[in-house]
C-alpha positions, 0 to 999 in steps of 0.5 A: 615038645622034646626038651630043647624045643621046650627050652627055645620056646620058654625062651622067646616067651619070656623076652616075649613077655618082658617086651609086652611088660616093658611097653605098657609102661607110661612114658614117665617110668618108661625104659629100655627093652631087654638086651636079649631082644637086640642080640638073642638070634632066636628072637631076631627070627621071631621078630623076622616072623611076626613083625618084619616078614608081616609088615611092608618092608621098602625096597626101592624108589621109583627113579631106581627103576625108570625103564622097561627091563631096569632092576635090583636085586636083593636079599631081605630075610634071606629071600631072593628078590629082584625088583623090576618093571616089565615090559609093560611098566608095571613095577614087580617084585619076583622072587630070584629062586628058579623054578626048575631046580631052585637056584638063584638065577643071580647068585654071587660069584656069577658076575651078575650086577645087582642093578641094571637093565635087562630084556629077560632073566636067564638061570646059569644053571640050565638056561632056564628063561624068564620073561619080564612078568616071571612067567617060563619063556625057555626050558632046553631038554624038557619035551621028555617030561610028562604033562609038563607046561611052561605055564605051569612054570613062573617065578613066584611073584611077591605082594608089592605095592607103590605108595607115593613113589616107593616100592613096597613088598609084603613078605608074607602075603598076609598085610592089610593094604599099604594104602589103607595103612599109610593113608595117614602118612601120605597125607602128611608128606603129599606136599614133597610130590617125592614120586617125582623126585630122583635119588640124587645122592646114595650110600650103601652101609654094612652095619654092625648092630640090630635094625631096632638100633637103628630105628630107634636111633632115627626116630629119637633127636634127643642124641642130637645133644651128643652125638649131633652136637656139632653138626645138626643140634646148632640148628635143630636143638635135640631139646626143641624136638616133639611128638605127635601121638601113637598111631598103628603104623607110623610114628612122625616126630618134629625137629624145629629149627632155631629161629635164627636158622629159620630167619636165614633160611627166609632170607635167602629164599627171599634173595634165590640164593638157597642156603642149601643145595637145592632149590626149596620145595614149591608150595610148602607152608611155613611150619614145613620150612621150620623144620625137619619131619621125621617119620617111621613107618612100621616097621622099618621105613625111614623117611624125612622131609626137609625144606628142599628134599627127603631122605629115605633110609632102606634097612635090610635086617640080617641078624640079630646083630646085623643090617644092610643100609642105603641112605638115600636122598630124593630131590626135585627134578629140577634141582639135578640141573645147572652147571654147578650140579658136581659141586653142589652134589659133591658138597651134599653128599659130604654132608649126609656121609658126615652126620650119618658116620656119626650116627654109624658110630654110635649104633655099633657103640650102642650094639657093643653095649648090648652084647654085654652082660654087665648092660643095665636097663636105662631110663628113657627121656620124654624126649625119646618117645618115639623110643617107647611108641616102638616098644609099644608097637613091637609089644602089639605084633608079638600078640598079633595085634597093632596099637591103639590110635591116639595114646596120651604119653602122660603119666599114669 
């Protein structure tokens, strides 16, 4: 190994090592991982590898592409996507790179929309053509080439899968099956029925700070006390929030209501007038209606459920300090009816862009931090345990392994 390989390789595990160290620490005498893993661009390509690349990474909720020919495209880890149901209706996720000579067959600067509905693909550069399926539909001037079949000649096709309403897709081909891994997870949220909700509400965000910073940032309510203190901590204290033990692959963490939100809420019900904008979620129990259920499901799926939706957050990492970010909110059906539909929309989406510019500062602020010399290694909260679980998650995969189930948080 020449010297500056060496050196890289000396590197990585050393923050390797840190993160591995840090994690086994008890929640007690927990704190946080070294500032090289949020800014070093090396170890974000490590983490790209053995985390986000190896893990099932959301791409798309089911309502974005209901028909025959309705797509996305997008770029995750510098792979070219696009996301799309075929003829057929079957959901696919194919990669975008041509298989003639290697172009995006929807670059930028092409005029191509990165969602809507199409009956075929068709590369700009030599009219290439593709089916729906992937499969090589046209290829002008190639009856010169020996032994050449359109057959032989598809765009490659990625392992995807749909879990409750969401598309998934595993980079590396090498993931155990969502459904296996998520069986847990699906069981807890089954009750929203969210693969018959729609995205009612969706805003896109370029975010200046590394996707840990905002995992993190979701799973924990303790900042709710802070950055929160006048929009969500009136009504879900960050004091009262608590979390279920270790599992491998999601972390789920409970916001309780105050009492006297939980009253008003039972009151309005009671009367059909939602407090909210939409209509509560028929046949949830009265622990769901108290709260808020925040889940993570590795490595970077954001999912909450609320009495009367959920919201999904789609991360798309892009460096070490930066991410792409859609904030998502899926409701019922029947809830994006009514003459009043404009207003109670408007009126919500005011809503989620409020608390969530919140949470946008305070991750580029955090980021900022980080980016200093002088940032030291802080102590976490018992109320930050979904914090230590994420180290202890990244600490496994950097080992090629995931957590034990059922760890107990208290001290050693």
């Amino acid at each position: 190994m020449n010297a500056p390989m060496q050196s890289r390789f000396d590197k990585l595990e050393s923050i390797r090592r840190d993160v591995v160290q840090t994690a086994a620490l008890p929640l007690n005498r927990a704190t946080t991982l070294p500032r090289q893993a949020y800014v070093d661009e090396d170890w974000f390509h490590f983490e790209a590898d053995k985390v986000l690349r190896a893990g099932w990474m959301c791409l798309a909720h089911i309502s974005q592409v209901k028909e025959p020919g309705s797509y996305l495209a997008l770029d995750l880890l510098d792979e070219p996507l696009l996301v799309l149901r075929d003829r057929q209706g079957v959901l696919r996720v194919l990669s975008r790179v041509c298989a003639h000579r290697a172009m995006d067959i929807m670059p930028d600067g092409f005029d191509f929309a990165r969602e809507g509905k199409t009956t075929l693909l068709s590369c700009p550069y030599h009219r290439w053509t593709y089916n729906l399926d992937g499969s090589l539909r046209g290829c002008p001037q190639m009856q010169q080439a020996e032994s050449f079949d359109k057959k032989d000649w598809r765009l490659f096709e990625f392992p995807s899968a749909v879990w409750h309403g969401f598309v998934f897709v595993n980079l590396d081909g090498k993931a155990a099956p969502l459904a296996e891994q998520y069986a847990d997870f699906g069981s807890r949220i089954a009750p929203w029925r969210v693969e018959d909700m729609d995205v009612a509400i969706a805003m896109e965000w370029e975010c200046d700070f590394n996707w840990k910073v905002m995992i993190e940032n979701w799973m924990e309510s303790y900042h709710h006390l802070g950055a929160h203190s006048a929009t969500l901590n009136p009504m879900m204290p960050g004091e009262r929030t608590w979390t279920e033990i270790e599992h491998p692959y999601y972390v789920r963490a409970h916001l309780p209501f105050t009492d006297a939100y939980t009253a008003e809420l039972k009151r309005t019900d009671e009367t059909g007038q939602p407090l909210s904008g939409f209509a509560p979620i028929p046949g949830l129990s009265e622990a769901q209606m108290s709260e808020w259920g925040l889940y993570l499901g590795y490595p970077c799926f954001m999912f909450l459920t609320m009495p009367d939706r959920v919201l999904w957050y789609r991360l798309l990492p892009q460096s070490a300090g930066r991410c792409k970010l859609l904030t998502t909110t899926l409701v019922a059906h029947d809830s994006l009816q009514g003459p009043d539909l404009a207003r109670r929309l408007e009126a919500e989406t005011k809503l989620m862009r409020d608390f969530h510019l919140e949470d946008m500062m305070v991750n580029t602020a955090v980021q900022r931090g980080l980016n200093s010399t002088k940032v030291v290694r802080g102590r976490l909260s018992h109320l930050e345990e979904p914090v230590w679980l994420i180290q202890r998650y990244l600490a496994a995969r950097s080992e090629g392994r995931y957590p034990e189930p059922g760890n107990d948080a208290a001290a050693e």
